[in-house]
C-alpha atoms as an extended CHARMM CRD file, in Angstrom:
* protein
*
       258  EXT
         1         1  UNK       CA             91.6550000000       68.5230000000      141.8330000000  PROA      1               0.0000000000
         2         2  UNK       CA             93.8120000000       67.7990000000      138.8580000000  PROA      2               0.0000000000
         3         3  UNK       CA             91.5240000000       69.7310000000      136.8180000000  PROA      3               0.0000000000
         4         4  UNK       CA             91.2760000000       72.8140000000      139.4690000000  PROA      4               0.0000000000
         5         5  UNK       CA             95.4540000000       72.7340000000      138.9720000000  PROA      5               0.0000000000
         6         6  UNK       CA             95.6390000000       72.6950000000      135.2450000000  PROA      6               0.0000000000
         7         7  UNK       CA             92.8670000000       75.5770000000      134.8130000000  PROA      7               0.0000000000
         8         8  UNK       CA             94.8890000000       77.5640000000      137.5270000000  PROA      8               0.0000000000
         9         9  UNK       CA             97.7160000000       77.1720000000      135.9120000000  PROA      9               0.0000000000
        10        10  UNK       CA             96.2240000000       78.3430000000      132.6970000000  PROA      10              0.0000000000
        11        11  UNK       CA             94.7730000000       81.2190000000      134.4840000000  PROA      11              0.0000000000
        12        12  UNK       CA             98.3620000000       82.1640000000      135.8210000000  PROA      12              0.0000000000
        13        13  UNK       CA             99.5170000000       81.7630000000      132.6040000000  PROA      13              0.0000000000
        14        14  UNK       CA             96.5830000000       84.0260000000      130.7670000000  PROA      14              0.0000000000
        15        15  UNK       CA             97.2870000000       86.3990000000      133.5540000000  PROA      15              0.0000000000
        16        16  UNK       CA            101.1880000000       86.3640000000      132.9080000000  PROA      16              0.0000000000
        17        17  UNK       CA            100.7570000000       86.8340000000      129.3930000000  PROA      17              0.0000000000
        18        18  UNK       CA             98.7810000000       90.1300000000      129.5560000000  PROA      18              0.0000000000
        19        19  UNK       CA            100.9130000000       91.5220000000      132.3150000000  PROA      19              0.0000000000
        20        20  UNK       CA            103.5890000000       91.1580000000      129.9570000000  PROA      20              0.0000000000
        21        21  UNK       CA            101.7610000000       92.8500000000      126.9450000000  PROA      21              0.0000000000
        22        22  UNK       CA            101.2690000000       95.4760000000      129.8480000000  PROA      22              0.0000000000
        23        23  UNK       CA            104.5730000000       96.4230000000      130.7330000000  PROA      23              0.0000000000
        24        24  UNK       CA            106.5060000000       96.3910000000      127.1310000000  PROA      24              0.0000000000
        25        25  UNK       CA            103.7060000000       97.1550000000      124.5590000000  PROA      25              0.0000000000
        26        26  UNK       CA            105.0720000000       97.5090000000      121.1860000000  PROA      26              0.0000000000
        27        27  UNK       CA            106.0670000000      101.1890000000      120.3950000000  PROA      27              0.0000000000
        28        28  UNK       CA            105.1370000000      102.2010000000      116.5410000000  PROA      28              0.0000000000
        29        29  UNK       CA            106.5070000000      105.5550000000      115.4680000000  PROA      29              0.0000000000
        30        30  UNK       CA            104.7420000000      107.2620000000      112.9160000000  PROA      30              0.0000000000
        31        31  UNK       CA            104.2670000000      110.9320000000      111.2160000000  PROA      31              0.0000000000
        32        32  UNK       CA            101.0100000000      111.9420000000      111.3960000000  PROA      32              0.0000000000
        33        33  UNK       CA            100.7490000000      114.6080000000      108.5140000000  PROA      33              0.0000000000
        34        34  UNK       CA            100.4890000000      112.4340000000      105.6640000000  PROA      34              0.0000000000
        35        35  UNK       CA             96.6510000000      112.1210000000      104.8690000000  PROA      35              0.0000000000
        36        36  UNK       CA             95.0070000000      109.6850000000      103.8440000000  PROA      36              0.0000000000
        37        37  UNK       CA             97.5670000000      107.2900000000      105.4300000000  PROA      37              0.0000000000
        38        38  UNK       CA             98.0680000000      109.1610000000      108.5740000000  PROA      38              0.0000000000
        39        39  UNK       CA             96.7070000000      112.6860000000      110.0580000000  PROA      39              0.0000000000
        40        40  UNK       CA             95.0400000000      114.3570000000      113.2060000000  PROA      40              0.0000000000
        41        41  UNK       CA             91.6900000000      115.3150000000      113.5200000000  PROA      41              0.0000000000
        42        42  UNK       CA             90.5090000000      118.3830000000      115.1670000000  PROA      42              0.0000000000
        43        43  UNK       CA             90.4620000000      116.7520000000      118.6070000000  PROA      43              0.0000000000
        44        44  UNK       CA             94.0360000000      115.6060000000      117.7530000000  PROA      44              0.0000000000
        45        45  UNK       CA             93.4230000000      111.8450000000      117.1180000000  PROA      45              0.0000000000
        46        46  UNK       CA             95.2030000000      109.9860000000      114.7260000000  PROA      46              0.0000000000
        47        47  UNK       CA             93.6930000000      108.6950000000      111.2630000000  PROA      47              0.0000000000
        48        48  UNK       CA             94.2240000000      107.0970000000      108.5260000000  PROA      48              0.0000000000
        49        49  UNK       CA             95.0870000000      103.8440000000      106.5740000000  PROA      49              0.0000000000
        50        50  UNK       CA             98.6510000000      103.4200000000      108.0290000000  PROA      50              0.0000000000
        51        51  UNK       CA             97.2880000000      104.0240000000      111.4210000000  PROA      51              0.0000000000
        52        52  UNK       CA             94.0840000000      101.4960000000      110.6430000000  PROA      52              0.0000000000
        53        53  UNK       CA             96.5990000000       98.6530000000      109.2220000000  PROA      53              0.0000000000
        54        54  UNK       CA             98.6160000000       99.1800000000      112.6370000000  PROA      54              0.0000000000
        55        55  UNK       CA             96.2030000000       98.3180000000      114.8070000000  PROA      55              0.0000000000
        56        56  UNK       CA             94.5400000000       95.5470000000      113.2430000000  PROA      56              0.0000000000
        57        57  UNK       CA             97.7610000000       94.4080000000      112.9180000000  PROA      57              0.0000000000
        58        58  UNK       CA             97.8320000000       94.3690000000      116.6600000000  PROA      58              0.0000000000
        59        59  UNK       CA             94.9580000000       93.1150000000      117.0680000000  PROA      59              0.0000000000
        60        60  UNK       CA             96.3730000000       90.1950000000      115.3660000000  PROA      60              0.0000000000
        61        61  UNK       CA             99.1830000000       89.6130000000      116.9710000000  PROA      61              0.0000000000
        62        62  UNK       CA             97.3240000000       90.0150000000      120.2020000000  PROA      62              0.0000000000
        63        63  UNK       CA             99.7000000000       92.7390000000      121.3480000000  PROA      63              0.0000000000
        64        64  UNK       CA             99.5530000000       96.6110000000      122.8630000000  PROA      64              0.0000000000
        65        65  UNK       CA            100.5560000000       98.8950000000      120.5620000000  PROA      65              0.0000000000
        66        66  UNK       CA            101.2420000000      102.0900000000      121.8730000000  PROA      66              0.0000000000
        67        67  UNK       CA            101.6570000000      105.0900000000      118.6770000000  PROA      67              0.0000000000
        68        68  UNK       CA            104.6250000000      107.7600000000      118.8040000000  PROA      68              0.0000000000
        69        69  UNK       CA            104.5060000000      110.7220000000      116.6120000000  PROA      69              0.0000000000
        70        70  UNK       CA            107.4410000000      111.7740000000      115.2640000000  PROA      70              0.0000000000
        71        71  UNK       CA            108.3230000000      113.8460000000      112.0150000000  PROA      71              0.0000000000
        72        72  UNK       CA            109.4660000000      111.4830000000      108.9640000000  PROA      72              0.0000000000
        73        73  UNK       CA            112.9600000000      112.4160000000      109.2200000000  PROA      73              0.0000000000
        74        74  UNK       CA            113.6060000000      111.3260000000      112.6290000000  PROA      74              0.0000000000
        75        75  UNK       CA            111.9080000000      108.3270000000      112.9940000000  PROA      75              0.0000000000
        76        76  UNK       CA            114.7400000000      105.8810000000      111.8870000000  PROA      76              0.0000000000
        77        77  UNK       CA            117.4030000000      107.8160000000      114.1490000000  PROA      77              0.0000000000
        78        78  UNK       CA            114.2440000000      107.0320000000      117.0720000000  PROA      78              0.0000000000
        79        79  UNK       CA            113.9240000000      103.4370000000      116.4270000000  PROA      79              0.0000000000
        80        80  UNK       CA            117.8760000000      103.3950000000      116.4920000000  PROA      80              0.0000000000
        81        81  UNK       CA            117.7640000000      104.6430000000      120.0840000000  PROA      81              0.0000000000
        82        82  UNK       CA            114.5870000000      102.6930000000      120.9910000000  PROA      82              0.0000000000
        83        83  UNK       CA            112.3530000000      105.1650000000      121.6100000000  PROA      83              0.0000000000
        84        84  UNK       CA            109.8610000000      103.5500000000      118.8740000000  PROA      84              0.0000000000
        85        85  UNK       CA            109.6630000000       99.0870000000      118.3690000000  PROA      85              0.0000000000
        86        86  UNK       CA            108.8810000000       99.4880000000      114.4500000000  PROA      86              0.0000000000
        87        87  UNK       CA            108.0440000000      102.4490000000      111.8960000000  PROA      87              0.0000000000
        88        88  UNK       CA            105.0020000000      101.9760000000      110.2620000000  PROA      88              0.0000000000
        89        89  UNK       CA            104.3460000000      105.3760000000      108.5560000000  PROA      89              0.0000000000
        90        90  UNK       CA            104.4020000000      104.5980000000      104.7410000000  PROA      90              0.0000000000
        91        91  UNK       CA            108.5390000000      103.7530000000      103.9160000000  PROA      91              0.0000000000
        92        92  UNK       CA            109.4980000000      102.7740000000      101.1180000000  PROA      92              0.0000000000
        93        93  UNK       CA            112.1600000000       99.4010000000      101.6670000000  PROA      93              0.0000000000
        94        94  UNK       CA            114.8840000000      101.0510000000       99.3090000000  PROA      94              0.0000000000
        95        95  UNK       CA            118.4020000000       99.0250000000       99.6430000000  PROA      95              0.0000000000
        96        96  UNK       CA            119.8740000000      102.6660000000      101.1040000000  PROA      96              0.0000000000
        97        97  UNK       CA            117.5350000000      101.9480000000      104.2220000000  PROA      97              0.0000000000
        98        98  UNK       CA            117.9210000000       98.5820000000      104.6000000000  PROA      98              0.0000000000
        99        99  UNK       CA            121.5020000000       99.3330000000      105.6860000000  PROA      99              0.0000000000
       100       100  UNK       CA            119.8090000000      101.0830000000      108.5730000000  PROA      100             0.0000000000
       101       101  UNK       CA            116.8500000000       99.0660000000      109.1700000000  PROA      101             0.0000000000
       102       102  UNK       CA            115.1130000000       95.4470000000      108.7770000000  PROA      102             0.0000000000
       103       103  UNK       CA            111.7960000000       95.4770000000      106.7720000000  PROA      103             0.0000000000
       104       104  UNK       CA            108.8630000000       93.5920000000      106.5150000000  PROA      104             0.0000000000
       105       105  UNK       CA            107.4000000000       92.6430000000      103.1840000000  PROA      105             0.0000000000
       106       106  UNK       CA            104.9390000000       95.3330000000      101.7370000000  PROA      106             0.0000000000
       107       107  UNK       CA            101.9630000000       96.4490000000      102.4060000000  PROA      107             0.0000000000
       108       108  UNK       CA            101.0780000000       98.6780000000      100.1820000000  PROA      108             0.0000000000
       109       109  UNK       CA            103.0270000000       99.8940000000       96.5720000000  PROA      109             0.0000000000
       110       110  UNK       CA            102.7720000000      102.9580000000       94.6400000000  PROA      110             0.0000000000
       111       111  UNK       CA            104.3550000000      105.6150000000       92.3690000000  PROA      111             0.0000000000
       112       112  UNK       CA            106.0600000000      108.7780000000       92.5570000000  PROA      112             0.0000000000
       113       113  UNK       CA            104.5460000000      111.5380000000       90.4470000000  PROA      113             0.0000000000
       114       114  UNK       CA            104.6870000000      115.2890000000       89.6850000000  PROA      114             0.0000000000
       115       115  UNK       CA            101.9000000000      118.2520000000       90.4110000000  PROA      115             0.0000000000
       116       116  UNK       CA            102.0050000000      121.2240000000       88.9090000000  PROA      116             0.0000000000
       117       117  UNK       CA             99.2710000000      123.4900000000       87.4250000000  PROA      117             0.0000000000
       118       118  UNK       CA             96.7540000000      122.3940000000       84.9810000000  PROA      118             0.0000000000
       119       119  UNK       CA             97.9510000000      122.8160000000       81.3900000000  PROA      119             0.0000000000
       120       120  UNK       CA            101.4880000000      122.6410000000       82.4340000000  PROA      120             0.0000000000
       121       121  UNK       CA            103.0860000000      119.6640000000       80.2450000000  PROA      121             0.0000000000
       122       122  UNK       CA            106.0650000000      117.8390000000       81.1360000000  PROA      122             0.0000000000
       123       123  UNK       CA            107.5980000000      115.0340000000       78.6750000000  PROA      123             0.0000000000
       124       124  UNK       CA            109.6360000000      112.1280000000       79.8790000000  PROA      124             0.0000000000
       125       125  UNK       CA            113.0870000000      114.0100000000       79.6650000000  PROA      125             0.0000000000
       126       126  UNK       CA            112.0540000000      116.5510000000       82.0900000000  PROA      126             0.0000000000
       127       127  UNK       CA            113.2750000000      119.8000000000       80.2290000000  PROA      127             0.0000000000
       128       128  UNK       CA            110.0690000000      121.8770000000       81.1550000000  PROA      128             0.0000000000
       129       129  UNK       CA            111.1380000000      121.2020000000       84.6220000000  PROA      129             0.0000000000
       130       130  UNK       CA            113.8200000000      123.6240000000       84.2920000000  PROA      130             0.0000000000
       131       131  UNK       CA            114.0790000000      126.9790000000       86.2610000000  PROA      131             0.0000000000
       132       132  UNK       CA            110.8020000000      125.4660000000       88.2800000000  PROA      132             0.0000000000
       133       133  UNK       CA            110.8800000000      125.5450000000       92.3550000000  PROA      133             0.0000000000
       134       134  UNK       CA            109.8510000000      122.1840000000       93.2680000000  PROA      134             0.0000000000
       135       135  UNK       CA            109.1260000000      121.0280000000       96.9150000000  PROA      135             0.0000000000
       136       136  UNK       CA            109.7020000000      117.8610000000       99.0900000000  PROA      136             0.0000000000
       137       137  UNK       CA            109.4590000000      116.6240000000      102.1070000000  PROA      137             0.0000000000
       138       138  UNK       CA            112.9200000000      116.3550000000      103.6820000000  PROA      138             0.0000000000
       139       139  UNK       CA            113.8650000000      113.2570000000      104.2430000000  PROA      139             0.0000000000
       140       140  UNK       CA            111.5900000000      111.1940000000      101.7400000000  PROA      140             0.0000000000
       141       141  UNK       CA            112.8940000000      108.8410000000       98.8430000000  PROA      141             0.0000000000
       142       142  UNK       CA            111.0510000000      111.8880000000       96.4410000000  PROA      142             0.0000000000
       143       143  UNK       CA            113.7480000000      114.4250000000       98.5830000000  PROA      143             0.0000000000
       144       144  UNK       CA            116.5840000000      112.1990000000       97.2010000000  PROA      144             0.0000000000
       145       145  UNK       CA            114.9610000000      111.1440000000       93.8970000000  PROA      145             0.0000000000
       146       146  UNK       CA            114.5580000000      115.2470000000       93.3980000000  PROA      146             0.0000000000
       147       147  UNK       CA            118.2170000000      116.3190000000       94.3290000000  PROA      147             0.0000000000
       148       148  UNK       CA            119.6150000000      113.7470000000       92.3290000000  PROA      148             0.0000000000
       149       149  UNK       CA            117.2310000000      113.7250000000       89.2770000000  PROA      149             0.0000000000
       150       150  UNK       CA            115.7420000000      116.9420000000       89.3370000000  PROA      150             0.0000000000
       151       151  UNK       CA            118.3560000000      119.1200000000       90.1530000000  PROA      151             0.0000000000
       152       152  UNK       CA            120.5950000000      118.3740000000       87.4120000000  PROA      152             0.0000000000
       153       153  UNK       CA            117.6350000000      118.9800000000       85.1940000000  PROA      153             0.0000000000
       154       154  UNK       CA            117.8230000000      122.7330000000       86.1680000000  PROA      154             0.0000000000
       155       155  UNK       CA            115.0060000000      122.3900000000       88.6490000000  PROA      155             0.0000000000
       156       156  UNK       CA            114.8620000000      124.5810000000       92.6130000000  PROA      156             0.0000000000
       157       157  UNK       CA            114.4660000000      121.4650000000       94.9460000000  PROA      157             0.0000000000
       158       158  UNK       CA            112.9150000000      122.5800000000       98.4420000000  PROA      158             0.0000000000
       159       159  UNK       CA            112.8550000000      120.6430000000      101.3770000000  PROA      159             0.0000000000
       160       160  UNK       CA            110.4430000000      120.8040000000      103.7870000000  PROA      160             0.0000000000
       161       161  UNK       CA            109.6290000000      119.0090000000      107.1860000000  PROA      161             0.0000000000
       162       162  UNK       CA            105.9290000000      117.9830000000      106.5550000000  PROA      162             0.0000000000
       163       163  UNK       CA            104.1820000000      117.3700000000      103.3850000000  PROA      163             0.0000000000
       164       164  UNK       CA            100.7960000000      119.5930000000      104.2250000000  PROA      164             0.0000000000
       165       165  UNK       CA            103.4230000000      122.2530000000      104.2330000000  PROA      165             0.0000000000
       166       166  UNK       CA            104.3290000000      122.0350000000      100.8570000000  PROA      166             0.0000000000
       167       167  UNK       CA            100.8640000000      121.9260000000       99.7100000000  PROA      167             0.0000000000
       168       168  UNK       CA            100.8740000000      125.5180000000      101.8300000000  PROA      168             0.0000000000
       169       169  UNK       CA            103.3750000000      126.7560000000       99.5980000000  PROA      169             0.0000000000
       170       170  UNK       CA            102.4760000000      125.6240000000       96.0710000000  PROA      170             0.0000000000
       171       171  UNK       CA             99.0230000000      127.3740000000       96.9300000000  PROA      171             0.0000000000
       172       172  UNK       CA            100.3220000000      130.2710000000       98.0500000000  PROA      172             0.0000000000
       173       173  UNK       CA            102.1080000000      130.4880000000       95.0230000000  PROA      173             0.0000000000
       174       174  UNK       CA            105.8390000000      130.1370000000       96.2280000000  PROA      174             0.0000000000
       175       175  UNK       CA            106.4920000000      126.8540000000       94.6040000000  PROA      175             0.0000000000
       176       176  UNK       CA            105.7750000000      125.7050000000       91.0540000000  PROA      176             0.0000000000
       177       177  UNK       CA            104.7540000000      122.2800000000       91.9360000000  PROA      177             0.0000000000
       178       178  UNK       CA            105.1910000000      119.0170000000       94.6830000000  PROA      178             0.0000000000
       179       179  UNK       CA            107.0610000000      115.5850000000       94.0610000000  PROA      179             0.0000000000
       180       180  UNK       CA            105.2790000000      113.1290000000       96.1700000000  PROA      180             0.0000000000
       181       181  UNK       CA            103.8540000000      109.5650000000       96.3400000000  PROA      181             0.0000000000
       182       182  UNK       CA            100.6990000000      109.9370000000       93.6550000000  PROA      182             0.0000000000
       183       183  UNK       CA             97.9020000000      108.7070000000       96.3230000000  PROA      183             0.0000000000
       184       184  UNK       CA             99.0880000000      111.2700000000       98.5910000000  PROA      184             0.0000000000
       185       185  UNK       CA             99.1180000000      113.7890000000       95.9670000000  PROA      185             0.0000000000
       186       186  UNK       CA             95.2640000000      112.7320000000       94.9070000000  PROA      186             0.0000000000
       187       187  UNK       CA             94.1270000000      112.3140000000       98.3980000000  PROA      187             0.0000000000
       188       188  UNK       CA             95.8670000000      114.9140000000      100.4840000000  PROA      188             0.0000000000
       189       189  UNK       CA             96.1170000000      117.3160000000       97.6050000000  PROA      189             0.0000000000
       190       190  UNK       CA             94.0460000000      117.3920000000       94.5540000000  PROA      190             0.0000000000
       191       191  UNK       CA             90.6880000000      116.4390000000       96.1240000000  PROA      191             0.0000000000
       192       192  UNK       CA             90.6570000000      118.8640000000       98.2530000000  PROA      192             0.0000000000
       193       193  UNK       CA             89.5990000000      122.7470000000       97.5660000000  PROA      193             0.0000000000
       194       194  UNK       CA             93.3920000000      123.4490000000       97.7670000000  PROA      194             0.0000000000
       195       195  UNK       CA             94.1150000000      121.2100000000       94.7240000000  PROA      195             0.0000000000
       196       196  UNK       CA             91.7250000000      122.8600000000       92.4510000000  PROA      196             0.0000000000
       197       197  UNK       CA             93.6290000000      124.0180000000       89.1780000000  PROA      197             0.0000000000
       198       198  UNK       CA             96.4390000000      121.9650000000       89.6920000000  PROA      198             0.0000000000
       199       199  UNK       CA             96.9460000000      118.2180000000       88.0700000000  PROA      199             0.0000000000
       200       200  UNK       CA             99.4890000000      115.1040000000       87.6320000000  PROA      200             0.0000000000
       201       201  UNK       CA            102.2660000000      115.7730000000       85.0920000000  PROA      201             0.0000000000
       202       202  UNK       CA            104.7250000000      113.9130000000       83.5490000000  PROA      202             0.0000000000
       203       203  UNK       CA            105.7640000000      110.6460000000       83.8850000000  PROA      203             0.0000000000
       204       204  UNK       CA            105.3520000000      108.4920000000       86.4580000000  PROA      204             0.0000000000
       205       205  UNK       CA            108.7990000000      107.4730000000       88.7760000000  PROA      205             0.0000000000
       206       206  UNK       CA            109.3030000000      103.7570000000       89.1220000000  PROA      206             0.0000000000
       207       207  UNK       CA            113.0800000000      103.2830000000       89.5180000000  PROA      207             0.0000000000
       208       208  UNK       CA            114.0350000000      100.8600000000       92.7160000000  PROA      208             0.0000000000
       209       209  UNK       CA            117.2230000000      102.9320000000       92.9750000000  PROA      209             0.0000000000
       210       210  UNK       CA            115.2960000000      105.3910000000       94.3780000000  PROA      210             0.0000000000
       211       211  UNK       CA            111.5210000000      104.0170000000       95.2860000000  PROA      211             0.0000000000
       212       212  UNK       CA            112.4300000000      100.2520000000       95.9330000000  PROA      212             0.0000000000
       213       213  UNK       CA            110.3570000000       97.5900000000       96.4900000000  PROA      213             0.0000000000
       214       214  UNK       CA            106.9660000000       99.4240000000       97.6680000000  PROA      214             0.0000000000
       215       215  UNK       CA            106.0140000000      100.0440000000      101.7120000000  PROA      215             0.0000000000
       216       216  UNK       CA            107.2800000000       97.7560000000      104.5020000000  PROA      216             0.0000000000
       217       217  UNK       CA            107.3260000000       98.1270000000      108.3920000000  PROA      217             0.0000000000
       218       218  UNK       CA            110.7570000000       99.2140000000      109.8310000000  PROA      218             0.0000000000
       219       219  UNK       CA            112.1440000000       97.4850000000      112.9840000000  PROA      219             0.0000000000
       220       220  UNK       CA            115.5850000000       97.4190000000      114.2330000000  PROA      220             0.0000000000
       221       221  UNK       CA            118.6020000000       95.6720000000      112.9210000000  PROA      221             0.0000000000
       222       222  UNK       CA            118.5290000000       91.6700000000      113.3930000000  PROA      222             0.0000000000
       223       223  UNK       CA            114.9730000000       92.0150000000      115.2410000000  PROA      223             0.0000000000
       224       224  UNK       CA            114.1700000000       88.6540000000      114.0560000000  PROA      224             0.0000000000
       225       225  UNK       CA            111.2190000000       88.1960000000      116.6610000000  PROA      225             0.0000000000
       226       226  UNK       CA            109.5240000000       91.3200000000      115.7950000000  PROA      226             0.0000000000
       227       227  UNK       CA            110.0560000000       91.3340000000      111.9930000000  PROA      227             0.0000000000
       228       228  UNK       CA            108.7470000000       87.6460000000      111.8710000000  PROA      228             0.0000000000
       229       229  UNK       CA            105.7610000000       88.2290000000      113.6890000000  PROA      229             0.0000000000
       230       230  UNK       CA            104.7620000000       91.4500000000      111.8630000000  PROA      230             0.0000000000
       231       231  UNK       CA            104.9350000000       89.4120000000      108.2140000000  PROA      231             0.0000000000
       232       232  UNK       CA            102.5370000000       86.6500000000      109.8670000000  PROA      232             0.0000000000
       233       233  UNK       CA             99.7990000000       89.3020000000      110.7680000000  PROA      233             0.0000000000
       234       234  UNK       CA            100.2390000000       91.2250000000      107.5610000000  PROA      234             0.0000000000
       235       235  UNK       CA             99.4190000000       87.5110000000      106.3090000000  PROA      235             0.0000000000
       236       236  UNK       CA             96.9300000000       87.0310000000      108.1260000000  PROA      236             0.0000000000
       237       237  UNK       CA             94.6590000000       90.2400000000      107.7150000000  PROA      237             0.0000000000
       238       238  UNK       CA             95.4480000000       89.7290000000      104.0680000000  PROA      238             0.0000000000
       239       239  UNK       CA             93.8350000000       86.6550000000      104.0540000000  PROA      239             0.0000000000
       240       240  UNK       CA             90.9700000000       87.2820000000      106.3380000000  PROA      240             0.0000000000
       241       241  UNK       CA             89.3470000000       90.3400000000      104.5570000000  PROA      241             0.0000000000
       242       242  UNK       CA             90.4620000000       92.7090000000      107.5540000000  PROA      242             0.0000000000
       243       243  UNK       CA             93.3840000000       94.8850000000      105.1730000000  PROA      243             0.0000000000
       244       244  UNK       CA             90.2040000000       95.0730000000      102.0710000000  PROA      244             0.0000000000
       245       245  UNK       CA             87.8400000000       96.3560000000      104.5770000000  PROA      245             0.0000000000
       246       246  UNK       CA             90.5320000000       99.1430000000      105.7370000000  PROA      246             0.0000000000
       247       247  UNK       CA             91.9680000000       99.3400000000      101.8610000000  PROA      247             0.0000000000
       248       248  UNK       CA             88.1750000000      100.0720000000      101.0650000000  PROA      248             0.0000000000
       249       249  UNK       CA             87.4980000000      102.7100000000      103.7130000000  PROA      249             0.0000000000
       250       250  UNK       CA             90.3250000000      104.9560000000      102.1180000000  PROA      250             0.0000000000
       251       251  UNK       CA             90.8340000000      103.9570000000       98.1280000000  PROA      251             0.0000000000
       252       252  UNK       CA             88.4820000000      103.1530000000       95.0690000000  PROA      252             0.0000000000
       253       253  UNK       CA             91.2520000000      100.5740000000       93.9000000000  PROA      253             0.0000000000
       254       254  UNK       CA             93.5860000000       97.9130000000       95.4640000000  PROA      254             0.0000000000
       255       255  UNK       CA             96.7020000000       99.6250000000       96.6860000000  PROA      255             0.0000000000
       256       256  UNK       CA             98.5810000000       96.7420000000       97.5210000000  PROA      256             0.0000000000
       257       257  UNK       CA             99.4340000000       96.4630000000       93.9540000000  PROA      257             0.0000000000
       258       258  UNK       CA            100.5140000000       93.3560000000       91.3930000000  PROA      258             0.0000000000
């Protein structure tokens, strides 16, 4: 009988457990029109390496994770108002949005760099740059980095809300070149038939003023309980192979970085 109480009570408690994953799942707000870390296929499912870390990230922490899209700009004003748990759409943790925002450590670093056509040559002072329209996307650490940087330099920074629309532009010939994170840019951009003719150039952009400490997880202000349990699963699916198998489905080389 003692037995048939403890296992019911372990039963209850199973059963409590996943009624409470039930009812508050964990809301993750992303942008999904950043390939290869996040983008829709045709039949307007989500993709990509931030979306693959996410859920094998809750699949180690045992919770529902429910995905909201939401363009880049707005998704730290949406986890303000709790509409989203955590942002996990490829931020940079720069000390300007840790005043808004707690982080988790990284999970992935990389650089900023430049494309512009083939042949084009740009040296480390940036004075070919000038009288060139440049675009963004709008609310990016490159949106900043080029209004405060490039802009000086003589250079037309344009701001727009999605990065595959810049690519549209720079095709069509109404911008000279893109400022964006480099695997993006080799990825989403010169890999594809769109990208052909057009190449890196320039240096590459490093400075933590601007592109901080590589990509962390967003949560809200003094979410201790959240932020603490999101570091143990990145952790974990470090150490357990799971993040190399994803890593290897997308990139040739290891993007976490040194």
């Amino acid at each position: 009988m003692k037995k048939l109480a403890v296992l019911g009570a372990l039963a209850l408690s199973v059963l409590s457990v996943a009624s409470f994953a039930d009812e508050k799942p964990l809301k993750i707000g992303i942008e999904a029109a950043y390939p290869p870390f996040a983008s829709k296929t045709p039949e307007g499912n989500i993709v990509g390496f931030d979306y693959d870390i996410g859920n094998a990230l809750c699949a180690e922490m045992k919770v529902k994770c429910t995905w909201v899209e939401q363009e880049f700009d707005g998704l730290i004003p949406a986890l303000k108002v709790r509409k989203i748990d955590a942002i996990l759409s490829s931020m940079s943790i720069t000390d300007d949005r840790k005043k808004s925002v707690d982080f988790t450590h990284r999970y992935y670093a990389t650089v900023a760099r430049l494309v512009l056509k083939q042949g084009v040559t740009v040296s480390d002072n940036l004075a070919e740059l000038k009288g060139k329209k440049i675009g963004v996307q709008r609310g990016t650490i490159h949106d900043r980095f080029a209004k405060e940087v490039l802009a000086p330099q003589g250079v037309e920074v344009v701001p727009y809300g999605s990065q595959n629309e810049v690519y549209l532009d720079v095709t069509a010939g109404r911008l000279d070149g893109a400022l964006a994170d480099a695997t993006l840019l080799q990825e989403g951009f010169l890999d594809t038939d769109a990208g052909k003719g057009y190449a890196f150039a320039g240096p590459s952009f490093t400075e933590a003023k601007y592109f901080g400490d590589g990509i962390g997880i967003a949560v809200r202000k003094g979410d201790k309980a959240n932020l603490e349990r999101l570091n143990a699963a990145i952790d974990a699916i470090r150490a357990n192979g799971k993040y190399k198998e994803i890593q290897d489905k997308y990139f040739n080389f290891d993007i976490y970085g040194q």
